[in-house]
N, CA, C and O atoms as a GROMACS GRO file, in nm:
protein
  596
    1UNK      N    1   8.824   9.673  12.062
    1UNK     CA    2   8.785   9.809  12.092
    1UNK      C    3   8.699   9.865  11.980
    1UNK      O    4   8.717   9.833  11.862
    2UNK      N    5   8.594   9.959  12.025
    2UNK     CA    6   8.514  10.015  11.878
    2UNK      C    7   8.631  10.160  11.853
    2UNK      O    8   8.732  10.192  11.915
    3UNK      N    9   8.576  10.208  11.761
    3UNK     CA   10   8.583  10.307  11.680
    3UNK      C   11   8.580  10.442  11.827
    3UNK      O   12   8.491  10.475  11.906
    4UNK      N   13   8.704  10.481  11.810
    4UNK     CA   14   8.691  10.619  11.913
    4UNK      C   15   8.640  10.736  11.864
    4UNK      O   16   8.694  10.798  11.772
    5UNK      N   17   8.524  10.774  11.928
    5UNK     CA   18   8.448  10.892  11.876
    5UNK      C   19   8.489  11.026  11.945
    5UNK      O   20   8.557  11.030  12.047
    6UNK      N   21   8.446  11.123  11.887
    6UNK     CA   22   8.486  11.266  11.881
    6UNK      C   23   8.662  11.316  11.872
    6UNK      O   24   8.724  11.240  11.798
    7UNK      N   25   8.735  11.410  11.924
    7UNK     CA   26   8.813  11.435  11.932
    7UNK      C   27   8.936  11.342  11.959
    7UNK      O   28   8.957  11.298  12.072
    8UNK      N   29   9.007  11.317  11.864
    8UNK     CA   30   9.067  11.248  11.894
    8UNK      C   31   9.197  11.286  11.988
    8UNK      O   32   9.200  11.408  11.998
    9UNK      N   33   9.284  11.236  12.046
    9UNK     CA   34   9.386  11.264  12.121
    9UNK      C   35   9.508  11.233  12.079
    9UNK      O   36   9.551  11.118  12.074
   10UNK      N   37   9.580  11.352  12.040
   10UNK     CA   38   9.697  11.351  11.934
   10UNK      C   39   9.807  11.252  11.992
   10UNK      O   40   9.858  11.165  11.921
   11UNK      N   41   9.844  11.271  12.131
   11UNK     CA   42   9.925  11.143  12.179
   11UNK      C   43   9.909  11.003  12.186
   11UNK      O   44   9.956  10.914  12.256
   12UNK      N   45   9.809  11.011  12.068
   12UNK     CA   46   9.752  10.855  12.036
   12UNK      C   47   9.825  10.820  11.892
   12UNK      O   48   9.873  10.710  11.864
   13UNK      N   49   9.825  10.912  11.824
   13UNK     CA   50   9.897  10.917  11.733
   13UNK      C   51  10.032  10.873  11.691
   13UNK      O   52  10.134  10.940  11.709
   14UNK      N   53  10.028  10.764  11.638
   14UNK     CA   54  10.167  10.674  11.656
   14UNK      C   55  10.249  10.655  11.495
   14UNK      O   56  10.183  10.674  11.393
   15UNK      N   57  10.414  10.614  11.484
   15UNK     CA   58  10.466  10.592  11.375
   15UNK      C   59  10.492  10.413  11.371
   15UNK      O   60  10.552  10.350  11.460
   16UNK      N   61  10.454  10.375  11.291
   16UNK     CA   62  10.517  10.199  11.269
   16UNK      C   63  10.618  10.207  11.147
   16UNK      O   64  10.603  10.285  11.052
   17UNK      N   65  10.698  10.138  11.158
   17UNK     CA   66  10.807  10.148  11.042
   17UNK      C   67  10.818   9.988  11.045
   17UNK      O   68  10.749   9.915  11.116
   18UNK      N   69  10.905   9.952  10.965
   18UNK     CA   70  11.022   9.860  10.934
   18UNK      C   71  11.047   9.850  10.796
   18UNK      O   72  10.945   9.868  10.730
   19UNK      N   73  11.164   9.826  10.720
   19UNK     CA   74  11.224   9.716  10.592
   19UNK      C   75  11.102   9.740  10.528
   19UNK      O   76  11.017   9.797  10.596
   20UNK      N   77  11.076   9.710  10.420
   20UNK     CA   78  10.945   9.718  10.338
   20UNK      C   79  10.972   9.566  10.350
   20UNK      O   80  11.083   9.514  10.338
   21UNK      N   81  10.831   9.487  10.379
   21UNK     CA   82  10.814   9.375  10.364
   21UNK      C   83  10.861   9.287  10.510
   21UNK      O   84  10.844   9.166  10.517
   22UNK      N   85  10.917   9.359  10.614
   22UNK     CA   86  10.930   9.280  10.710
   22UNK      C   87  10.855   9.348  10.833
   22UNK      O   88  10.764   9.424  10.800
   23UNK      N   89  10.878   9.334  10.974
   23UNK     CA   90  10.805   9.354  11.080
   23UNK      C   91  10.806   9.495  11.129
   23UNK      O   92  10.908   9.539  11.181
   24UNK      N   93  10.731   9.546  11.120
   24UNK     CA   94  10.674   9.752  11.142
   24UNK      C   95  10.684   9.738  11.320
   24UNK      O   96  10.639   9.646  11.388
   25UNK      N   97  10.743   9.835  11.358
   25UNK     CA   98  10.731   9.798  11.489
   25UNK      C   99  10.755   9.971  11.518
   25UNK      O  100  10.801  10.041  11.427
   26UNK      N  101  10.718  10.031  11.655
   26UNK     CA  102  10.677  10.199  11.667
   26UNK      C  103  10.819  10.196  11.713
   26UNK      O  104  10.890  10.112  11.769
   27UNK      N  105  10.835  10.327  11.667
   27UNK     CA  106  10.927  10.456  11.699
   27UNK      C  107  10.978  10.489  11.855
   27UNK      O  108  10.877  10.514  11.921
   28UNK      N  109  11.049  10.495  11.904
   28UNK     CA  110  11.006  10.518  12.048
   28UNK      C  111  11.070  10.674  12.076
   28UNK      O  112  11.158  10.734  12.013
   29UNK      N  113  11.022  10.698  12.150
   29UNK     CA  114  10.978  10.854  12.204
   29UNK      C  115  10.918  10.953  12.148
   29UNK      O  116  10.921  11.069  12.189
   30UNK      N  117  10.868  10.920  12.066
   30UNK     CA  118  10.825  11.008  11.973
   30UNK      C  119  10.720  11.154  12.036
   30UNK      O  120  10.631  11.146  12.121
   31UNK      N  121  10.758  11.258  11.976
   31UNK     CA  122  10.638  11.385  12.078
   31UNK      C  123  10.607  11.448  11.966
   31UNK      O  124  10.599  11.570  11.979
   32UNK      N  125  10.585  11.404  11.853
   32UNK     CA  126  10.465  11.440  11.751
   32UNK      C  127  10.522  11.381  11.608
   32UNK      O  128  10.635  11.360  11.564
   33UNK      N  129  10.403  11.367  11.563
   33UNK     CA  130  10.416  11.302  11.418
   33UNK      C  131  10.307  11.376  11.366
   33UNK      O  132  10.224  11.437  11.433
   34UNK      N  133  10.315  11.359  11.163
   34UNK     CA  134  10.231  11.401  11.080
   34UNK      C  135  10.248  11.354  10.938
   34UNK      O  136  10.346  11.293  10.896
   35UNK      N  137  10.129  11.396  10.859
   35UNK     CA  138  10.138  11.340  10.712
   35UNK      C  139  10.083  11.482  10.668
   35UNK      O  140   9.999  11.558  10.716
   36UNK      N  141  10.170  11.487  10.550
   36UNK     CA  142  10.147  11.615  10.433
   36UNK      C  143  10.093  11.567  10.282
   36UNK      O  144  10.172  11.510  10.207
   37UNK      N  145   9.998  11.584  10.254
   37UNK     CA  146  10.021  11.582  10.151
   37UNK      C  147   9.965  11.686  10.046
   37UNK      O  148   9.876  11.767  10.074
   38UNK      N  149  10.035  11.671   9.904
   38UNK     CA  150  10.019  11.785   9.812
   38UNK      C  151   9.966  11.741   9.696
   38UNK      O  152  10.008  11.636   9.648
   39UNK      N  153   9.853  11.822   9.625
   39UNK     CA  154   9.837  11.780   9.525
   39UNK      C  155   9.893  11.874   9.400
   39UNK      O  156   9.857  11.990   9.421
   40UNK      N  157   9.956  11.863   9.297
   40UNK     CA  158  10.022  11.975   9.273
   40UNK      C  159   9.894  12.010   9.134
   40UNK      O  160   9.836  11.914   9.083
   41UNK      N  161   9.869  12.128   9.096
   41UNK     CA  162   9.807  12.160   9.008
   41UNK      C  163   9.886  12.193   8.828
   41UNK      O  164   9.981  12.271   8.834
   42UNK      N  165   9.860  12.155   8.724
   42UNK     CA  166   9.911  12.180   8.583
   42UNK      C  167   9.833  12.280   8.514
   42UNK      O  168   9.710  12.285   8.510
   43UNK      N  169   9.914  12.357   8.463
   43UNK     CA  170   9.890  12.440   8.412
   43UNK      C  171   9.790  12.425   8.224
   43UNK      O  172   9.848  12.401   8.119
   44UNK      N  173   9.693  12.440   8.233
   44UNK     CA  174   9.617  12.388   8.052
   44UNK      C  175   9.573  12.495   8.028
   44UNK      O  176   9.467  12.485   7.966
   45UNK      N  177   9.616  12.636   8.054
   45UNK     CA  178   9.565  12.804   7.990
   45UNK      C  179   9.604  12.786   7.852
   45UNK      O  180   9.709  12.735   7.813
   46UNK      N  181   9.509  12.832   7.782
   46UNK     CA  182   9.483  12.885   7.658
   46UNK      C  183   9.446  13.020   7.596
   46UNK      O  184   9.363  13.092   7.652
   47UNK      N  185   9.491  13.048   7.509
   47UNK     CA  186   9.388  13.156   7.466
   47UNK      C  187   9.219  13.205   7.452
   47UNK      O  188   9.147  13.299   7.419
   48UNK      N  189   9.217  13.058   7.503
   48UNK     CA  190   9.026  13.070   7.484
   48UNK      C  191   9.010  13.104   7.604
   48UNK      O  192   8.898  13.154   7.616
   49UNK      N  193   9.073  13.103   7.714
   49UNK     CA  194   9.050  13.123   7.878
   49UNK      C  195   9.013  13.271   7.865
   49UNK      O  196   8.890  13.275   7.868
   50UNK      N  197   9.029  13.311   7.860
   50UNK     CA  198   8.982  13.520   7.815
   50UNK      C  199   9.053  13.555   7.984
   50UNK      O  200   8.984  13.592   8.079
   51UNK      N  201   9.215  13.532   7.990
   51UNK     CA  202   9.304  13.579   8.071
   51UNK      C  203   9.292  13.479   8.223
   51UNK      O  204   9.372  13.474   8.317
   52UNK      N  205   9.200  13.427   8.210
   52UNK     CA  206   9.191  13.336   8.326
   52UNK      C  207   9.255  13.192   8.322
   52UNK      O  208   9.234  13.110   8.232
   53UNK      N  209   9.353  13.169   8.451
   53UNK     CA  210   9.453  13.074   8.425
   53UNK      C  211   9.340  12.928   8.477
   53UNK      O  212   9.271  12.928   8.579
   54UNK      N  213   9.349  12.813   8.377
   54UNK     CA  214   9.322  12.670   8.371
   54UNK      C  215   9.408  12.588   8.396
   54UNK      O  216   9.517  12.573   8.341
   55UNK      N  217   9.354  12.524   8.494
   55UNK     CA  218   9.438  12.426   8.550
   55UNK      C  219   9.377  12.266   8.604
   55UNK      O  220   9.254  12.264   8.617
   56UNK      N  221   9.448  12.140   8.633
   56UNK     CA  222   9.388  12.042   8.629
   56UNK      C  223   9.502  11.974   8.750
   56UNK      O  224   9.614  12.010   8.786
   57UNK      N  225   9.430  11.886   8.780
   57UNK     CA  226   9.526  11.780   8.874
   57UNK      C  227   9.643  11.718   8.829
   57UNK      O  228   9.648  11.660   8.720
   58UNK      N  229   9.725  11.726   8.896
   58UNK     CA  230   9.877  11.606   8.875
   58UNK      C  231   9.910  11.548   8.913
   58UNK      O  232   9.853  11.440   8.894
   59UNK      N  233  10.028  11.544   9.001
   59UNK     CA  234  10.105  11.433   9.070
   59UNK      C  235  10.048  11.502   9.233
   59UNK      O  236  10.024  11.612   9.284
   60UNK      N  237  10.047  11.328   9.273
   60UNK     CA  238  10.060  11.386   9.435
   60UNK      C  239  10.156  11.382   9.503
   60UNK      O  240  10.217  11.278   9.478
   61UNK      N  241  10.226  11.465   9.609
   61UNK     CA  242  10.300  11.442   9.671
   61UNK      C  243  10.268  11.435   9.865
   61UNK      O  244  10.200  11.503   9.941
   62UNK      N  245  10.338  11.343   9.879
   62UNK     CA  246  10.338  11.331  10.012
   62UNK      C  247  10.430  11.297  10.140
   62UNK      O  248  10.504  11.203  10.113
   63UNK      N  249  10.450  11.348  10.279
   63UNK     CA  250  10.546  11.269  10.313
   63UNK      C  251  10.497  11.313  10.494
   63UNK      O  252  10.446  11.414  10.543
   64UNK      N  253  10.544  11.178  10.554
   64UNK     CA  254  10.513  11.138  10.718
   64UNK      C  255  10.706  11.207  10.780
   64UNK      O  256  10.818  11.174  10.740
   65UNK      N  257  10.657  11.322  10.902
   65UNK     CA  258  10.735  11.369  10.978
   65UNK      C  259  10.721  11.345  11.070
   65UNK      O  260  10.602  11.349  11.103
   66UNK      N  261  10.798  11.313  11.154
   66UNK     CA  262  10.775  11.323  11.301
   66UNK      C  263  10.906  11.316  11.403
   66UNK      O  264  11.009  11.253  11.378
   67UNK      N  265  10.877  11.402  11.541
   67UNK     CA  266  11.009  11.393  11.628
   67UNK      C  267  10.987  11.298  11.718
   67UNK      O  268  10.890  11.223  11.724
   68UNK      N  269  11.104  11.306  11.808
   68UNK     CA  270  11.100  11.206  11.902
   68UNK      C  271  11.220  11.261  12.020
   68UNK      O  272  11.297  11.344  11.972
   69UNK      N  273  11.242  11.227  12.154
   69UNK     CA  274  11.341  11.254  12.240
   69UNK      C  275  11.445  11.145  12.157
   69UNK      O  276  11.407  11.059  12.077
   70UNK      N  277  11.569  11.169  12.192
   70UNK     CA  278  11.692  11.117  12.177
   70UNK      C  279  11.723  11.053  12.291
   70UNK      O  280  11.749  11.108  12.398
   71UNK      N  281  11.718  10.880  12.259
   71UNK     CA  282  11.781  10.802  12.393
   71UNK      C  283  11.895  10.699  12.287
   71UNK      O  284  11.864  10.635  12.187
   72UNK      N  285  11.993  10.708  12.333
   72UNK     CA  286  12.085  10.578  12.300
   72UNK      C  287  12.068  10.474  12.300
   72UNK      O  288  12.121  10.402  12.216
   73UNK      N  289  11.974  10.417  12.410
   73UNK     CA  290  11.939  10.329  12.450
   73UNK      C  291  11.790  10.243  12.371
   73UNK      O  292  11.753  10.130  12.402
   74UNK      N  293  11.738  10.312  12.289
   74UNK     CA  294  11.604  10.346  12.232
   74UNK      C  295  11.643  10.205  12.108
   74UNK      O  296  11.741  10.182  12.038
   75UNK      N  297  11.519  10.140  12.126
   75UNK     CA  298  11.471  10.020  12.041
   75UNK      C  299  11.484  10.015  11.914
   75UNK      O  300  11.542   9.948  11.829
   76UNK      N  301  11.400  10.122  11.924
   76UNK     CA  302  11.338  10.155  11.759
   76UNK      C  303  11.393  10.351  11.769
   76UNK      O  304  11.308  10.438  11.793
   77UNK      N  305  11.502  10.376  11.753
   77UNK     CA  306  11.508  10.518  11.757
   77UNK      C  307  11.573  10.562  11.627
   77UNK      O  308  11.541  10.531  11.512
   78UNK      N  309  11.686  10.653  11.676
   78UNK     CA  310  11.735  10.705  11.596
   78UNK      C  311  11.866  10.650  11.501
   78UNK      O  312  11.920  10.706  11.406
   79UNK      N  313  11.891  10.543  11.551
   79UNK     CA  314  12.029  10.462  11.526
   79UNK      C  315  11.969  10.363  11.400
   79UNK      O  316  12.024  10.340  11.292
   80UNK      N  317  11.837  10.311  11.451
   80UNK     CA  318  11.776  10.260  11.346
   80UNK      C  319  11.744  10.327  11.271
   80UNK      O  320  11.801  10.292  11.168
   81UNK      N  321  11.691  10.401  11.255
   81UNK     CA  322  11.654  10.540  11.136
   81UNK      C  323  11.752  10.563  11.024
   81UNK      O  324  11.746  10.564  10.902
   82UNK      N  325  11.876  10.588  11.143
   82UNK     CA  326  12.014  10.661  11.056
   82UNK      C  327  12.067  10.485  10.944
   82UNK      O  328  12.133  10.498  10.842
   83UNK      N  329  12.025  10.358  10.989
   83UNK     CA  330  12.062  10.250  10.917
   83UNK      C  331  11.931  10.231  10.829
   83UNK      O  332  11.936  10.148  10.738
   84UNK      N  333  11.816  10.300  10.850
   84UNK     CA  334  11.801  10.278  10.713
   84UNK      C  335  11.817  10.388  10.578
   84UNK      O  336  11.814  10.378  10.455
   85UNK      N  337  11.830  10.470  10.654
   85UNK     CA  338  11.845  10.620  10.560
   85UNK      C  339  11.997  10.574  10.473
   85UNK      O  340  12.011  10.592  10.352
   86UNK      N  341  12.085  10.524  10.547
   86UNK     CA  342  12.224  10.511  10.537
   86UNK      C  343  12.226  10.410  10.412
   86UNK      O  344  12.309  10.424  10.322
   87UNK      N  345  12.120  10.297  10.412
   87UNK     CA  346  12.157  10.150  10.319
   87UNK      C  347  12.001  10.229  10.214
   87UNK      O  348  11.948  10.145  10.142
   88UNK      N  349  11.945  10.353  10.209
   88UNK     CA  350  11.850  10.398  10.111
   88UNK      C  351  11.737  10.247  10.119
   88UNK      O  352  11.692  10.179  10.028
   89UNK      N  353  11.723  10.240  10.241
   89UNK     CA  354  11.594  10.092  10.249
   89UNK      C  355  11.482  10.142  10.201
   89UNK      O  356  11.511  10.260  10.182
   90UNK      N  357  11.373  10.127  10.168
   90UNK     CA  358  11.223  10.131  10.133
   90UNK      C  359  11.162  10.111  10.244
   90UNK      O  360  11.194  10.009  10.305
   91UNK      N  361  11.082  10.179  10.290
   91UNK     CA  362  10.980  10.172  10.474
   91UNK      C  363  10.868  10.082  10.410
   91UNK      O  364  10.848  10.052  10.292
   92UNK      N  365  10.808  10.052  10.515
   92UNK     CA  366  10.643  10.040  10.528
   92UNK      C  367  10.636  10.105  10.635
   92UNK      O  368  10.694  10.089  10.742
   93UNK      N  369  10.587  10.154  10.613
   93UNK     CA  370  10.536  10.303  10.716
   93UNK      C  371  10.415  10.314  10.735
   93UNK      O  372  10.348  10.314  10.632
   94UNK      N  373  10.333  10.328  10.878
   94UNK     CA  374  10.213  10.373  10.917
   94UNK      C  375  10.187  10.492  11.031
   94UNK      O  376  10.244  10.498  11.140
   95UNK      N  377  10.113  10.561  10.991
   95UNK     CA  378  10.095  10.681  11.105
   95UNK      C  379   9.916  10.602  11.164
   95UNK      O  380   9.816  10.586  11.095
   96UNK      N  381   9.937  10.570  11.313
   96UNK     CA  382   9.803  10.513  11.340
   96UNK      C  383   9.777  10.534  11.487
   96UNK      O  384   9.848  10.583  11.574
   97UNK      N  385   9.710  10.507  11.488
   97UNK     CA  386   9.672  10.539  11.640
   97UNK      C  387   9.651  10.447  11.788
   97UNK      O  388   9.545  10.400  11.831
   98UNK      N  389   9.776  10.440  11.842
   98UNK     CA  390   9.744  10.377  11.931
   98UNK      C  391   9.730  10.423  12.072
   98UNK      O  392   9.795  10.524  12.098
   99UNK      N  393   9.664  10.373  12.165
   99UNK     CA  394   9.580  10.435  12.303
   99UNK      C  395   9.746  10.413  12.359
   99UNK      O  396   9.830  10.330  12.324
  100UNK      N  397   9.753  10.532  12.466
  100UNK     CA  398   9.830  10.560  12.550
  100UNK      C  399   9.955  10.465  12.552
  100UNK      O  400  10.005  10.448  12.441
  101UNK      N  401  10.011  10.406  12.650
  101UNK     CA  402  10.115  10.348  12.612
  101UNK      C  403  10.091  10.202  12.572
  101UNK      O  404  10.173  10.126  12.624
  102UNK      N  405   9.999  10.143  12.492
  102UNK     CA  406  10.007  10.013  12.421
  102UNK      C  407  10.072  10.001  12.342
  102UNK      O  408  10.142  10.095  12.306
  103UNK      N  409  10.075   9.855  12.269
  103UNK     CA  410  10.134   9.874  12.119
  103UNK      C  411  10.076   9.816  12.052
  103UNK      O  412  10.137   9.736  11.980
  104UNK      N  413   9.946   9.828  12.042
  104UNK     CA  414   9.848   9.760  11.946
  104UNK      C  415   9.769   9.900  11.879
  104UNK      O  416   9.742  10.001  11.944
  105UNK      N  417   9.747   9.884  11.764
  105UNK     CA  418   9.629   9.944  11.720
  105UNK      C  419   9.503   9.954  11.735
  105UNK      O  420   9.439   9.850  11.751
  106UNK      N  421   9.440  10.076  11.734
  106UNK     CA  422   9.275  10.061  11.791
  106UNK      C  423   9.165  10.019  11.697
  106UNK      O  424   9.165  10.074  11.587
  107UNK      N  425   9.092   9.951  11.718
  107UNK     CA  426   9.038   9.808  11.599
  107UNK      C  427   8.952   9.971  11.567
  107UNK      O  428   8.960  10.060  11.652
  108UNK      N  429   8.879   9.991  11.444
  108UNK     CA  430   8.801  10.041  11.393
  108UNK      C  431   8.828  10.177  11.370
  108UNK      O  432   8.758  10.252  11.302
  109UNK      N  433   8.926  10.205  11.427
  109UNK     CA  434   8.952  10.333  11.396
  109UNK      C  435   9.028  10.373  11.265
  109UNK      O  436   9.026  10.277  11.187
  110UNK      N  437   9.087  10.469  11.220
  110UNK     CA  438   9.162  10.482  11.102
  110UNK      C  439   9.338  10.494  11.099
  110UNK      O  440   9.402  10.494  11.204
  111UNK      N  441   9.406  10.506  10.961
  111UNK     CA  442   9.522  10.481  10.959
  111UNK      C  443   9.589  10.513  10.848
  111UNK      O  444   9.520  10.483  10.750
  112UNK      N  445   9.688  10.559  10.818
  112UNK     CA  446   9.738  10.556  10.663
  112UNK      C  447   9.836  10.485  10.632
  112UNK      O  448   9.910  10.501  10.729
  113UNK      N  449   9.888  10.413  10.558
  113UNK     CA  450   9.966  10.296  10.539
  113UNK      C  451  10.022  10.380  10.364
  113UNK      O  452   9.968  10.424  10.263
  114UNK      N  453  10.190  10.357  10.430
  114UNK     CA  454  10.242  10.403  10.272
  114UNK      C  455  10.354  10.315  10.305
  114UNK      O  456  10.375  10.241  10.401
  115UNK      N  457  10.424  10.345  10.194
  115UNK     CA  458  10.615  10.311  10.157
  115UNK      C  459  10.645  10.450  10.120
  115UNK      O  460  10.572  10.539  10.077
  116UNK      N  461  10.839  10.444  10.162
  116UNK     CA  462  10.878  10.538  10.159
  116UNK      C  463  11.022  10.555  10.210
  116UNK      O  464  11.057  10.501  10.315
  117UNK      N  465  11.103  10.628  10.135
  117UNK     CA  466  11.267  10.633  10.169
  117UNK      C  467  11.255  10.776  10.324
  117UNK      O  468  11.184  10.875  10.343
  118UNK      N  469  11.334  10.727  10.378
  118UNK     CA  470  11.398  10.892  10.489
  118UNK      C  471  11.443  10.977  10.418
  118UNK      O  472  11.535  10.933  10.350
  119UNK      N  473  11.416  11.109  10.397
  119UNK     CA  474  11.478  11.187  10.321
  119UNK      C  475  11.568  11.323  10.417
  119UNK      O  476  11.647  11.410  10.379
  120UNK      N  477  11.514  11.291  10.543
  120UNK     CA  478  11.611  11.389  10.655
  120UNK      C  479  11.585  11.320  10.799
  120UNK      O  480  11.493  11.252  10.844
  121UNK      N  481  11.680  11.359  10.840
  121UNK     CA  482  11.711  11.270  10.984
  121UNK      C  483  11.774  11.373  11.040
  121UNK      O  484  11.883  11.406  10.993
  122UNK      N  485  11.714  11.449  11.159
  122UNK     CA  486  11.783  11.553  11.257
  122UNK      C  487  11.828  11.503  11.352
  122UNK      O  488  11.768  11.402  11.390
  123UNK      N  489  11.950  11.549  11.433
  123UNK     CA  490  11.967  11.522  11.623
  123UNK      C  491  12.034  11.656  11.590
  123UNK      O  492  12.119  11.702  11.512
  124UNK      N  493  11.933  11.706  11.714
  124UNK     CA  494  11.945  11.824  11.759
  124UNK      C  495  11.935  11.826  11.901
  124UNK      O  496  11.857  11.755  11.964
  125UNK      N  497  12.042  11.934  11.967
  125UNK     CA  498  12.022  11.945  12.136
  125UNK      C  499  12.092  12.069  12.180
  125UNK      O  500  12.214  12.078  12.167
  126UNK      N  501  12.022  12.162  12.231
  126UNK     CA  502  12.016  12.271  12.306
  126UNK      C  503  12.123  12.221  12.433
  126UNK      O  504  12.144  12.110  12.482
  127UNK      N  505  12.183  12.369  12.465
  127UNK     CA  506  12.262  12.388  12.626
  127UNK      C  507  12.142  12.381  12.746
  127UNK      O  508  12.062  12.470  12.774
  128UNK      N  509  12.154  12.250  12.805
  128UNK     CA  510  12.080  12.207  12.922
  128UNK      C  511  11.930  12.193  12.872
  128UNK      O  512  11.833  12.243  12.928
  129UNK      N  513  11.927  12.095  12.727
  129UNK     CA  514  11.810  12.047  12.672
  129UNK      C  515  11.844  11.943  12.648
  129UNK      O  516  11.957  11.899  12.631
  130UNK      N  517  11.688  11.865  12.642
  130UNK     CA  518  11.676  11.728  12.595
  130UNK      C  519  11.716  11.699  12.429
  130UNK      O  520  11.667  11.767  12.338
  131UNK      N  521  11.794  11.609  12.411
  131UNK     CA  522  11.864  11.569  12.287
  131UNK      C  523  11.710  11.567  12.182
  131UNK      O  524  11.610  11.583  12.251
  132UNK      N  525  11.693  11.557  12.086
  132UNK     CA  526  11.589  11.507  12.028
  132UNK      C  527  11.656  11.529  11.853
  132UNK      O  528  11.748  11.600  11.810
  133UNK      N  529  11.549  11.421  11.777
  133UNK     CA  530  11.601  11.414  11.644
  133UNK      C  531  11.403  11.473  11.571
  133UNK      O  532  11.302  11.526  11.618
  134UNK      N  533  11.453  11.415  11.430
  134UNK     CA  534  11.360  11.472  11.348
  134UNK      C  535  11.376  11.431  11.279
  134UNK      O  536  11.494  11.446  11.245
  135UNK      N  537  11.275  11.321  11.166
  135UNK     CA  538  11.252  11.256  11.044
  135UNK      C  539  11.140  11.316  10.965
  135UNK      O  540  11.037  11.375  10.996
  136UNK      N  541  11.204  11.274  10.838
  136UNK     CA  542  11.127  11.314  10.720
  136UNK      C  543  11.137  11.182  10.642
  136UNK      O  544  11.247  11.138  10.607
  137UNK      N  545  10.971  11.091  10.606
  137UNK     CA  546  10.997  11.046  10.478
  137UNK      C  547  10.894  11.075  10.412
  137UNK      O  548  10.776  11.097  10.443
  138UNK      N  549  10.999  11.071  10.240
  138UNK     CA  550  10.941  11.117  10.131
  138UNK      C  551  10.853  10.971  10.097
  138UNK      O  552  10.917  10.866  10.096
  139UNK      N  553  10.697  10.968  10.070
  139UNK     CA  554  10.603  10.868  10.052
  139UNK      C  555  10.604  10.828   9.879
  139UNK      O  556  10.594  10.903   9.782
  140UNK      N  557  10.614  10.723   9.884
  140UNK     CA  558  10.643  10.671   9.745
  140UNK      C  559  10.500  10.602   9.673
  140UNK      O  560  10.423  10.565   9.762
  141UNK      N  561  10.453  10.579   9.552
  141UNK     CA  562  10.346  10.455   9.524
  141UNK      C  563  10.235  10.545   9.628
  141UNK      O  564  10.243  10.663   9.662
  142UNK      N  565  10.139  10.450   9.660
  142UNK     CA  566   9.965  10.543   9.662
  142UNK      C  567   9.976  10.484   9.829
  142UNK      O  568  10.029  10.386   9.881
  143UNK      N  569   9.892  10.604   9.881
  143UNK     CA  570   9.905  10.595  10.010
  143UNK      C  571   9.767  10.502  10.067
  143UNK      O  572   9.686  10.526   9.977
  144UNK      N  573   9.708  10.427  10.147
  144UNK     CA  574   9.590  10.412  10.193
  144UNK      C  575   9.601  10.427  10.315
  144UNK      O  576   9.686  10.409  10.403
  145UNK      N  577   9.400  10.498  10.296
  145UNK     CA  578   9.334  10.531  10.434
  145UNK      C  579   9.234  10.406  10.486
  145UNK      O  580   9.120  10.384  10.446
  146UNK      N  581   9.309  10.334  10.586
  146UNK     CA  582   9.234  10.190  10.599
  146UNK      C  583   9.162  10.199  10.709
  146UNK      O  584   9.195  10.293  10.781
  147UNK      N  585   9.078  10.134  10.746
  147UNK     CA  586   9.040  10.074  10.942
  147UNK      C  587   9.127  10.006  10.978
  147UNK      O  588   9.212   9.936  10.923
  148UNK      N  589   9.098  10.036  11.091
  148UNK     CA  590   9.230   9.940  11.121
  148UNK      C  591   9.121   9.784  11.163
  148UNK      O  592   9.002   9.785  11.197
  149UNK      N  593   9.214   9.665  11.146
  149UNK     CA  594   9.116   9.586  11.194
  149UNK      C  595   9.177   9.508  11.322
  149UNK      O  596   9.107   9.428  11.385
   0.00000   0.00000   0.00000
């Protein structure tokens, strides 16, 4: 496939996980994902600044969220999540994009590829609502923005 141009379509937008170092395989149900990241600024004011605050780059911070429906039954869901949050595993984690319901990645397009512990795991469910959970991981080491190939 080439490179998908213009707008992209957020339900393309996919999570890959597994073990750091073993097989990444998607999330299932997922109804939105995202990546944050922060760059935090340091403070270098002086008296020579004539009251104006100086500042410079620091640490970055970053981290991939995303929900999903709640099925019991689910591959890659929430049961897996809660075992790796539970044994503090290390992810390889990718937020990437794959077309509608495949499970391949779209050749040329883009991707971010990190590691990273779970740092929150929701299941949440409303009176006469669909169950659904909510992950947070905190991104560890340098993130890359690759093609996919």
């Amino acid at each position: 496939m080439a490179e998908t141009t213009g707008i992209i379509n957020g339900s393309n937008l996919k999570i890959t996980l597994g073990a750091e170092g073993g097989t990444l395989v998607m999330v299932n149900n997922l109804t939105d994902c995202s990546i944050s990241t922060n760059l935090d600024m340091r403070d270098t004011t002086t008296k020579s600044n004539a009251g104006y605050k100086a500042l410079l780059p620091g640490m970055i911070e970053a981290t991939m969220s995303f929900s999903g429906m709640f099925a019991n039954d689910a591959t890659n869901g929430l049961h897996e999540l809660f075992d790796f949050q539970n044994t503090k595993a290390k992810l390889d984690i990718k937020l990437t994009q794959i077309v509608g319901s495949g499970s391949t990645p779209n050749a040329d397009d883009m991707e971010y590829v990190a590691k990273g512990y779970i740092t929150a795991l929701d299941l949440t469910g409303g009176v006469e609502d669909n169950a659904s959970f909510s992950c947070t991981v905190q991104l560890v080491e340098s993130i890359a923005y690759n093609v996919i190939s």
